[in-house]
TIMI-992503 format. One record per atom (N, C-alpha, C): x, y, z; residue in one letter. Coordinates in steps of 0.2 Angstrom, whole numbers, padded with zeros to 4 digits, always signed. Each point is the difference from the previous one (the first is absolute). Last residue first. Example, Ala and Ser with C-alpha at 12.3 -4.5 7.8 and 13.67 -1.06 7.14 Angstrom:
REM residues 2
+0064-0011+0035S/+0004+0006+0001S/-0004+0005+0003S/+0002-0028+0000A/-0004+0006+0000A/+0004+0006+0000A/
REM end
This chain:
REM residues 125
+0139+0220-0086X/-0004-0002-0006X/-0008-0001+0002X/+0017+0013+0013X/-0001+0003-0005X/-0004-0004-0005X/+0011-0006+0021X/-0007+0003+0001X/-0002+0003-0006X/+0022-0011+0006X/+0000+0007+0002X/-0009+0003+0000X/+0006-0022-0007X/+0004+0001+0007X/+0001+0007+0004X/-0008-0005-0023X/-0003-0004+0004X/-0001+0001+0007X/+0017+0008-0017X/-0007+0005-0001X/-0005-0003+0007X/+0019-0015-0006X/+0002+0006+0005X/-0006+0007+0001X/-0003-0022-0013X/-0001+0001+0007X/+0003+0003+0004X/+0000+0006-0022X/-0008-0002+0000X/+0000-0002+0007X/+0022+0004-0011X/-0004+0005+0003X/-0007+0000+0001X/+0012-0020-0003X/+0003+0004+0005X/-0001+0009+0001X/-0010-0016-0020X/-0001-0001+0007X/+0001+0002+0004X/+0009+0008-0020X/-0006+0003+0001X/-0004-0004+0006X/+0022-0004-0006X/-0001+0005+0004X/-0006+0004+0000X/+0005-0024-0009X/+0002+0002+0007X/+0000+0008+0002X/-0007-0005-0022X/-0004-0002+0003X/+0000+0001+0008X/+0016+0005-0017X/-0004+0007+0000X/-0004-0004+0005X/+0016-0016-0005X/+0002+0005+0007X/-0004+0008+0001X/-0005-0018-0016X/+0000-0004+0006X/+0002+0009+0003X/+0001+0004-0021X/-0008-0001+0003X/+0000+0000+0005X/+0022-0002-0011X/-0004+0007+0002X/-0006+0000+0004X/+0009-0019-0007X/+0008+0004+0006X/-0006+0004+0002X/-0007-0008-0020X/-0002-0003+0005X/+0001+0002+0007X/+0009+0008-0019X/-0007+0003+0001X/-0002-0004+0007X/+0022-0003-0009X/-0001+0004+0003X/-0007+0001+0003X/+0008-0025-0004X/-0002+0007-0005X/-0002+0006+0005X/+0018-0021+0004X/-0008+0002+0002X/-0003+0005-0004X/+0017-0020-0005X/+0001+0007+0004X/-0006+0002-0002X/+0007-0027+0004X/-0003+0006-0003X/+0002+0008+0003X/+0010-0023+0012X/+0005+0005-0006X/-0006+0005-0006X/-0008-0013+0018X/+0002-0003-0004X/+0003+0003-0005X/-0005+0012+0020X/+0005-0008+0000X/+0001-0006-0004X/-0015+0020-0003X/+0008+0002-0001X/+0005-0003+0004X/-0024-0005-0003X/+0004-0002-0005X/+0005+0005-0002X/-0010-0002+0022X/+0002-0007-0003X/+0002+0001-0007X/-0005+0018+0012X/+0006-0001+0003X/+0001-0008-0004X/-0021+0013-0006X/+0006-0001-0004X/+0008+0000+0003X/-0021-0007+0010X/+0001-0002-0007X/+0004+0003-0003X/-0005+0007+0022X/+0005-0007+0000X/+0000-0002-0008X/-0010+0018+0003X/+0006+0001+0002X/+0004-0005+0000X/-0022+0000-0004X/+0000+0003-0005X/+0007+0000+0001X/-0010-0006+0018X/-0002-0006-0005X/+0004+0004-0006X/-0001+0014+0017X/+0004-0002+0001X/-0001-0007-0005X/-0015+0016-0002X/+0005+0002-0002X/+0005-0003+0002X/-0020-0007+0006X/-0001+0001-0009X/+0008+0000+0000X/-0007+0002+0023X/+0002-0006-0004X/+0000-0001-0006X/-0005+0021+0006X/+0006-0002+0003X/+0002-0006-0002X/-0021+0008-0003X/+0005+0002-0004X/+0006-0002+0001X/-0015-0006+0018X/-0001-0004-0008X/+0005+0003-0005X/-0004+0013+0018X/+0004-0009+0002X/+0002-0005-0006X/-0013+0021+0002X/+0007+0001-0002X/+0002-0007+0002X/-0022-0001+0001X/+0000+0002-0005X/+0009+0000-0002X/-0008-0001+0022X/+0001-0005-0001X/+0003+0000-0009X/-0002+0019+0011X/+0005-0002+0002X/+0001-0008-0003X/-0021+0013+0000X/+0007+0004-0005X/+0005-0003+0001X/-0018-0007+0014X/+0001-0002-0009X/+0003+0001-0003X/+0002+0008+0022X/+0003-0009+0000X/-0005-0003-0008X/-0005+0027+0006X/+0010-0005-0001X/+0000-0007-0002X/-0024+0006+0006X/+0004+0001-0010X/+0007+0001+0002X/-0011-0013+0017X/+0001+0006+0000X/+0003-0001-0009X/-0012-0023+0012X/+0004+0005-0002X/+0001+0007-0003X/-0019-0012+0018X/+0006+0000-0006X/+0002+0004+0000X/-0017-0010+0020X/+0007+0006-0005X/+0000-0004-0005X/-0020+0002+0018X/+0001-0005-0005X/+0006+0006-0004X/-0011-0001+0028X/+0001+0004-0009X/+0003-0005-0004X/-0012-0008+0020X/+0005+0002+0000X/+0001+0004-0008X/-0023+0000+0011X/+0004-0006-0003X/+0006+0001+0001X/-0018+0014+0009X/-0003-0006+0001X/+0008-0005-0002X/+0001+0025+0004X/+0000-0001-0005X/-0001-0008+0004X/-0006+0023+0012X/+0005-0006+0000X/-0001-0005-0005X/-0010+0020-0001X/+0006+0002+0005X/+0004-0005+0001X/-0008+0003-0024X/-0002-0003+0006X/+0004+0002+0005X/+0001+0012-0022X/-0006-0001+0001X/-0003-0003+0008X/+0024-0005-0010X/-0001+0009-0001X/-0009+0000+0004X/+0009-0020-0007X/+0006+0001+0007X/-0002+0010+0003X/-0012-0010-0019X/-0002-0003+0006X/+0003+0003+0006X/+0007+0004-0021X/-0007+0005+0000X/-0004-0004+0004X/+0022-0010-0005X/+0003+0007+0001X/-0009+0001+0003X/-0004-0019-0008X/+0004-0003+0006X/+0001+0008+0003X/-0007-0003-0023X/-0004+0000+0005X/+0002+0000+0005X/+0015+0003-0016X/-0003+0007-0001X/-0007-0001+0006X/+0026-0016+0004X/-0006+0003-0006X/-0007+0006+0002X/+0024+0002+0009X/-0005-0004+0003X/-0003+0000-0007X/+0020+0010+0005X/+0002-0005-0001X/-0006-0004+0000X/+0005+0024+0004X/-0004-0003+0007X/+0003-0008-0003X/-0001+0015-0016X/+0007+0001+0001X/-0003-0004+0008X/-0014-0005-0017X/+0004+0001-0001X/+0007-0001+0004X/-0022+0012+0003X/+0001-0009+0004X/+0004-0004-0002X/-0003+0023-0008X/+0002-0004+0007X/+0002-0004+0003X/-0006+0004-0024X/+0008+0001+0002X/-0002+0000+0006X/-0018-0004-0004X/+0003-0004-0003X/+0007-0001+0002X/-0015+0018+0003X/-0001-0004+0006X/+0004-0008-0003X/-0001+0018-0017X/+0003+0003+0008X/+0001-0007+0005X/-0011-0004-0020X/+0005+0000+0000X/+0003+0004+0005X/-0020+0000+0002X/+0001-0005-0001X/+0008-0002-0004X/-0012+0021+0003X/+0002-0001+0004X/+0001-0010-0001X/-0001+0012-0018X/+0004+0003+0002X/+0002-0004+0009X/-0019-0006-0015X/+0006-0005-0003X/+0007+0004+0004X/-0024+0003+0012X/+0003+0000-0003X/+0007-0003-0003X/-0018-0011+0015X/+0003+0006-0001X/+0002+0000-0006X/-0018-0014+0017X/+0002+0003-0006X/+0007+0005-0001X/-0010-0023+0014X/-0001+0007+0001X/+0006+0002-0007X/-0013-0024+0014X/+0001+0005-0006X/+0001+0006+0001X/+0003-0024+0015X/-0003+0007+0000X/+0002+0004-0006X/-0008-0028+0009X/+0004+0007-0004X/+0000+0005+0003X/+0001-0024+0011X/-0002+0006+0000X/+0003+0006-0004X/+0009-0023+0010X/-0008-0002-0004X/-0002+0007-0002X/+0025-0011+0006X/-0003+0007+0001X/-0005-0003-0004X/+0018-0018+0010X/-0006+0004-0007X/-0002+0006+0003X/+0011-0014+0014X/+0002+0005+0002X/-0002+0003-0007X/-0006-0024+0006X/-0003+0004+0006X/+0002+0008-0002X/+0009-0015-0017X/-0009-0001+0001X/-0002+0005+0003X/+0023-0006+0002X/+0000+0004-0004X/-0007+0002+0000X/+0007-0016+0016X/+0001+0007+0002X/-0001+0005-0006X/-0015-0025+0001X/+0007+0004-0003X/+0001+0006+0003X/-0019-0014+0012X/+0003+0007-0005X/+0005+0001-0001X/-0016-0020+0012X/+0006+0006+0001X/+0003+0004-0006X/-0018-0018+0004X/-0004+0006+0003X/+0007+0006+0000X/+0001-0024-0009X/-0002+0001+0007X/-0002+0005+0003X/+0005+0000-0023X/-0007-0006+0003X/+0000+0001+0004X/+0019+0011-0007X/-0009+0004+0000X/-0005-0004-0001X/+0023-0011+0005X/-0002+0005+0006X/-0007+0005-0004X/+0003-0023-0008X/+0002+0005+0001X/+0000+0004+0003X/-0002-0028+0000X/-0004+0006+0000X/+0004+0006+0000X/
REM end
């Protein structure tokens, strides 16, 4: 027998919210309250609780901040760009020599990441 045969409730089940509430705004202020909840790390329902209740029923619900996507986003470049390095450290261990252009891209690329998480790190992206 399962625990919601027995009468016991999944802990997910019991902590469902059953109750809407509708309310309208603007595309202005709804992207305001966006970027709050945003930078608070909360999604947009969770933020417009933790705001509205004196004591919010749930534990707030995080995510990720737009650094930790911009951040993850450069992660990624990063390893483009080091795959892109090791490939031609291999075929100039295979005695190929590298084409300038490629030299070139690989390291316009490394300094266009390096200034996208130094921008990052200073608050400017």
């Amino acid at each position: 027998m399962t625990g919601a045969a027995q009468g016991v409730q999944k802990r997910s089940e019991s902590r469902q919210k059953q109750d809407r509430l509708t309310v309208r705004f603007t595309p202005a202020e709804r992207e305001q309250l966006e970027a709050l909840a945003d930078r608070a790390g909360l999604t947009l329902g969770s933020y417009l609780r933790s705001r509205a209740l004196e004591t919010p029923t749930m534990r707030a619900i995080r995510r990720p901040t737009a650094a930790v996507d911009v951040l993850k986003r450069l992660l990624g470049q990063v390893g483009k760009i080091g795959g892109n390095l090791n490939q031609l450290t291999k075929g100039m261990n295979r005695g190929d020599i590298p084409l300038v252009a490629d030299l070139q891209e690989t390291l316009a690329a490394i300094r266009q990441a390096a200034k996208l998480i130094c921008d990052q790190m200073d608050g400017r992206t």
